[in-house]
DRENMIDO-591382 format. One record per residue (C-alpha): residue in one letter; x, y, z. Coordinates in steps of 0.5 Angstrom, whole numbers, plus 500, padded with zeros to 3 digits. Last residue first. Layout:
<rs>
AXYZ ...
</rs>
This chain:
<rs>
X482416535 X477419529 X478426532 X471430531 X472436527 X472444527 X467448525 X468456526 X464461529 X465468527 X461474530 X463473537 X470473535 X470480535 X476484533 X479478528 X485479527 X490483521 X497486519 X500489514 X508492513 X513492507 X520491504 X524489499 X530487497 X533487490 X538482488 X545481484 X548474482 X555473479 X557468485 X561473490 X565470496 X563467502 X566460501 X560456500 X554460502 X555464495 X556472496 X551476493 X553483489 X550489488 X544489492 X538494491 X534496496 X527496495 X520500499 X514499500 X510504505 X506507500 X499505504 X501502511 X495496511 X491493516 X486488516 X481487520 X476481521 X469484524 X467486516 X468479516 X461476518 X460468521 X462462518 X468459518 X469451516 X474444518 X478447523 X482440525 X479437532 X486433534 X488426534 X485423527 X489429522 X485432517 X488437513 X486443509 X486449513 X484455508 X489457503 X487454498 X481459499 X473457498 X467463499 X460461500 X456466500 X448465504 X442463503 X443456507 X449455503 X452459496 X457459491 X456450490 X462448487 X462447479 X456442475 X458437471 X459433478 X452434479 X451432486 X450439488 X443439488 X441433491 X443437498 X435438500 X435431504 X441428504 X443423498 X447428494 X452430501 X457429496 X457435494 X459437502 X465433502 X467437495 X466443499 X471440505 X477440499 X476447496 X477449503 X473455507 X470460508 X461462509 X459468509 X454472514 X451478513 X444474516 X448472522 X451477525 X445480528 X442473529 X447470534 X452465530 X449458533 X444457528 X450458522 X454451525 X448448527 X445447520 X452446517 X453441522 X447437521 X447438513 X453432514 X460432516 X462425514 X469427510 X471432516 X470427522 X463426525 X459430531 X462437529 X465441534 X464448534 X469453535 X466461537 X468460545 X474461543 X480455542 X482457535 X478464532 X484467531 X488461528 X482460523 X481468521 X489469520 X494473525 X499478522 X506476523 X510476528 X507471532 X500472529 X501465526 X498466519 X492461518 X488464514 X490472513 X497470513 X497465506 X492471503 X499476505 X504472502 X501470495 X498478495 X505481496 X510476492 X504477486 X504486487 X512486488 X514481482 X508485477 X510492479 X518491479 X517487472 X512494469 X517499472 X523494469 X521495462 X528492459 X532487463 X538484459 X544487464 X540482470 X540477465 X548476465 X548478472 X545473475 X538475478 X535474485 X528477488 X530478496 X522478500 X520482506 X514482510 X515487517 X508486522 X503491522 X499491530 X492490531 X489494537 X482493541 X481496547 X474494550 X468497551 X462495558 X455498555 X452504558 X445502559 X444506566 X438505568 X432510567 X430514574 X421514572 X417520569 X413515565 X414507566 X420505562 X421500558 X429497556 X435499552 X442494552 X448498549 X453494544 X457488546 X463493546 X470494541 X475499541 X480501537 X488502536 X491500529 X498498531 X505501527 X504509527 X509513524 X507516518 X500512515 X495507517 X490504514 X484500514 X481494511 X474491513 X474483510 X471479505 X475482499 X482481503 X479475505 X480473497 X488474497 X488470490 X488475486 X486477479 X482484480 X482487488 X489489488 X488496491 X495501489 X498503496 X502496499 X503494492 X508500489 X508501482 X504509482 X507511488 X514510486 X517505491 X521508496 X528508496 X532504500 X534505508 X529503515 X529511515 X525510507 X529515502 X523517497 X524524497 X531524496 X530521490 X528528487 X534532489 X538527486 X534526479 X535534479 X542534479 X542528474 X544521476 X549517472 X553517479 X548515483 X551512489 X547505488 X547506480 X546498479 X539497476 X535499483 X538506483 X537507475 X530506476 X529510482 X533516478 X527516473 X521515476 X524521482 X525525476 X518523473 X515525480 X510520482 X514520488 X514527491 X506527491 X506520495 X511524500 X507530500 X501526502 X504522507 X508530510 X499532509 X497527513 X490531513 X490527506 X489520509 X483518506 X481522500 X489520498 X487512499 X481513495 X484517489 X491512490 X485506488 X481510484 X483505478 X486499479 X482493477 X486494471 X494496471 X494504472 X498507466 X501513469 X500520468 X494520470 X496520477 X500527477 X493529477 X491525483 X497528486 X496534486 X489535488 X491531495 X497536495 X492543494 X487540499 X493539504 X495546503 X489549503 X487546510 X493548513 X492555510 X497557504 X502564504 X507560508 X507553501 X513555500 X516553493 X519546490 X514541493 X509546491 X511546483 X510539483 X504539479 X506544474 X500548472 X494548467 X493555464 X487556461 X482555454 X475556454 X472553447 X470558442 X462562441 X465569439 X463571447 X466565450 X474566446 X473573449 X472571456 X477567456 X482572452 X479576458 X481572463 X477567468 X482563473 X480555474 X486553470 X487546467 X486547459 X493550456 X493558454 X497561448 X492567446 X494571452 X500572449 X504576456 X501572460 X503566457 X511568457 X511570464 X508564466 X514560461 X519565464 X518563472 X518556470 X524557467 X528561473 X524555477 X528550474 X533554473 X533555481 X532548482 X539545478 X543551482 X540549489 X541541487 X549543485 X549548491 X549541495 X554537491 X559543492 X558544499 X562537502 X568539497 X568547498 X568544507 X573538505 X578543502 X578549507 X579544512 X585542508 X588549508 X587549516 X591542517 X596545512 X597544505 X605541504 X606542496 X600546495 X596545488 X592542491 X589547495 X588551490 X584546486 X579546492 X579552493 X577554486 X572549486 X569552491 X569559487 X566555482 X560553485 X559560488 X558563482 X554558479 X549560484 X549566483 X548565476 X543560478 X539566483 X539566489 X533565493 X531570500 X531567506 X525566510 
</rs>
C-alpha cells in the first residue's frame, strides 16, 4: 500500500504543476513535448487538490485524537473503550463519558486490518448513526434501519448509502441540482464527496436520507397494495428477483417398515423484473432562482411522483415495460370468476362464490380489493338477506365481508363497459403479490435549460430529471380469485 503524503507534501506538489503550467505559457512557440507537460500538470492538479483536502482532514482528525488522549477529562459520549478517566469518573459516583468517532472516517481510511464480517458491521453501525443526523418525515422511522439490517452483506451498497449521508455530499448534491452542473462553487471536499453519489445511468444519486425509493412511505399515501403486498428488495446490479414457486408436498399414511413415496413436490421458477420510472419537474428560471429548502421540495416531489405512479402500476399496470398490477395479472387464469349479472346487479351470490372458490389455505388470510364505485354497489344490497347493515348512508363503506378486510383503491378497475367481463373485485391473499424495489437507487440529473417544441430554442425554463426502478406480479395466482362481470350485450 503506498504510503499517504502529507498536505505540506501535497501543496508542494500543486505548485510545482502549476509552475509548469505558467512556464509553459510563458514560451512564445511551446513545442508538442512542452504542451504535453502542460496538459499532464493541468489534468494532475484537480486530483491533488481532493488528495491535498483528505490529508488535512485527516491531519486534523489525527490532531483531535490526539488532543483527547492527551486530556483524558475531554471525552464525548459514544465509545464503547473503557479508560481510567471512566474508571475514575464511575468510582466518584459520575456519568461515563467517552470518544465518539466520525462516522465517515472509514470511507476515508483502509479497512485491510478489518475482517470482511467487521467491516460490513462497522458500515451498517455507521450508517444508522449518521441517520440521526436528519430529521426523518413521519411514518418514516427505522425505515433506512431496516433496509441496512437487510442488505448489509452488500457491503459497495452499504458503503455507497453511508457516502451519501455525508453533509459534504448534502451539500455539494444541493448545489448541483440549482444549477452548479460543473461544479464550479463546490469545495475540495464536496468534489470528492459527490463522486460517491455518481450513478452509471448519469446524475447523482439522491442523499439517503431524501430518496424515495429507500425511505418506506407507509404514512399518507395512496399506494394501499403496497401495504398489502410482500416486498423485496434488490441492491447492486441486479434487475430481476428470481424465485421458485410449488403447489406444496403432498404427505400420506404409511404401513410400518413400508417404501415411502416419493412426495417431492414439482417447483417452478418465478422471476419479477424492476422496470425504469422516470419523472422531469419544470420550473421557469424566475422561480427556480426563488427556491428555499430544496432538500424538504426534492423530498415531498420525488416521494409524491413515486407513490402515485407506483399505486396506478400495482393495479393495472401492463407489465410491458412496466410492473404488472394484481388485476392484470389475474386476467385470463384459471382464478377469474364470472358473475351471474352486471357490476351494478352483483348481489351477496357473488361475493359468497367468490371467497368460496379460493382454496381454504389462502382463504382465511384472505382480502378483499377493490373500487370505491362497486362498494357502493354492495351498500345497496340493504334488502339482501344479512346485507341490511351497510344501508345506512350516514355510515362510510363497510371495512370488512364475510369476516375479512376490505380494501378500496381509485386505482382499481372502475368501468363497466356492456362487451367485455370487466374486473369488478379481488379477493384472495396478498403476501403472494410481489413488489420489488432497488432501495437508494433514485437518482436526479439537473437540466439547465429547456428548449421550447416551436423552434427548438431556450424558453426560460429549467428541469430536474429523475430516476428510479420498481417492479411487481403475482407469483401464484392460485391464491387470488378475481371477479369479473356479465356482459349486458
Amino acid at each position: 500500500m503506498p504510503r499517504r503524503r502529507n498536505a505540506s507534501a501535497i501543496a508542494a506538489d500543486i505548485e510545482i504543476q502549476r509552475g509548469i503550467v505558467l512556464e509553459v505559457a510563458d514560451l512564445e512557440d511551446p513545442s508538442e513535448t512542452d504542451l504535453e507537460r502542460q496538459d499532464t500538470a493541468l489534468a494532475a492538479i484537480p486530483d491533488l487538490e481532493v488528495e491535498r483536502a483528505e490529508a488535512i482532514e485527516r491531519e486534523d482528525e489525527i490532531e483531535r485524537v490526539r488532543s483527547l488522549a492527551e486530556d483524558e477529562d475531554n471525552t464525548e459520549p459514544g465509545d464503547q473503550r473503557d479508560t481510567p478517566a471512566i474508571e475514575r469518573r464511575r468510582a466518584q459516583g459520575a456519568p461515563a463519558v467517552i470518544v465518539k468517532g466520525d462516522e465517515f472516517e472509514i470511507l476515508r481510511s483502509s479497512n485491510r486490518h478489518m475482517g470482511d464480517r467487521e467491516y460490513r458491521d462497522t458500515l451498517a453501525d455507521n450508517i444508522n448513526r449518521a441517520s440521526e443526523r436528519y430529521d426523518m418525515p413521519d411514518g418514516y422511522e427505522n425505515s433506512i434501519e431496516k433496509f441496512v439490517k437487510r442488505h448489509k452483506r452488500d457491503a459497495s451498497w452499504a458503503k455507497n448509502i453511508l457516502g451519501r449521508m455525508d453533509p459534504n455530499y448534502v451539500s455539494a448534491f444541493e448545489k448541483m441540482t440549482m444549477g452548479d452542473t460543473v461544479g464550479i462553487t463546490l469545495t475540495d471536499v464536496e468534489r470528492s464527496a459527490i463522486a460517491v453519489g455518481t450513478n452509471t445511468a448519469g446524475g447523482y444519486l439522491v442523499p439517503t436520507h431524501l430518496d424515495p425509493t429507500l425511505v418506506l412511505t407507509n404514512a399518507g399515501v395512496s399506494n394501499v397494495i403496497r401495504g398489502l403486498a410482500r416486498t423485496v428488495t434488490l441492491t447492486g446490479g441486479a434487475n430481476k428477483w428470481n424465485g421458485v414457486t410449488t403447489a406444496g408436498a403432498t404427505a400420506s399414511w404409511d404401513a410400518e417398515l413400508t417404501e415411502v413415496s416419493d412426495d417431492t413436490p414439482p417447483v417452478a421458477p418465478a422471476q419479477v423484473p424492476v422496470y425504469s420510472a422516470k419523472a422531469l419537474i419544470m420550473a421557469s428560471i424566475e422561480s427556480f432562482e426563488d427556491i428555499t429548502g430544496l432538500a424538504s421540495d426534492v423530498q415531498m416531489m420525488l416521494a409524491d411522483a413515486k407513490d402515485r405512479l407506483e399505486a396506478v402500476a400495482h393495479a393495472t399496470g401492463s407489465g410491458s415495460s412496466q410492473p404488472t398490477g394484481i388485476f392484470t395479472a389475474l386476467a385470463g387464469t384459471g382464478s377469474v370468476v364470472t358473475s351471474a349479472h352486471d357490476a351494478a346487479g352483483t348481489l351477496l351470490a357473488d361475493i359468497q362464490k367468490l371467497r368460496r372458490q379460493l382454496p381454504v389455505r389462502w382463504r382465511s388470510r384472505g382480502t378483499w380489493l377493490m373500487n370505491p364505485t362497486f362498494l357502493g354497489y354492495i351498500q345497496a344490497l340493504g334488502t339482501a338477506l344479512s346485507a341490511s347493515y351497510s344501508t345506512d348512508l350516514t355510515q362510510s363503506f363497510t371495512d370488512r365481508m364475510i369476516g375479512r378486510p376490505v380494501v378500496e383503491s381509485d386505482e382499481a378497475p372502475f368501468l363497466e363497459q356492456t362487451t367485455t367481463n370487466d374486473p369488478v373485485m379481488v379477493f384472495g391473499d396478498f403476501s403472494n403479490y410481489l413488489i420489488v424495489d432497488k432501495p437508494g437507487s433514485t437518482s436526479i440529473e439537473f437540466i439547465p435549460h429547456l428548449f421550447n417544441t416551436s423552434n427548438n430554442l431556450p424558453d426560460g425554463r429549467r428541469g430536474w430529471y429523475m430516476h428510479f426502478r420498481n417492479g411487481a406480479d403475482s407469483i401464484n395466482d392460485v391464491a387470488f380469485r378475481l371477479l369479473v362481470d356479465k356482459t349486458t350485450v
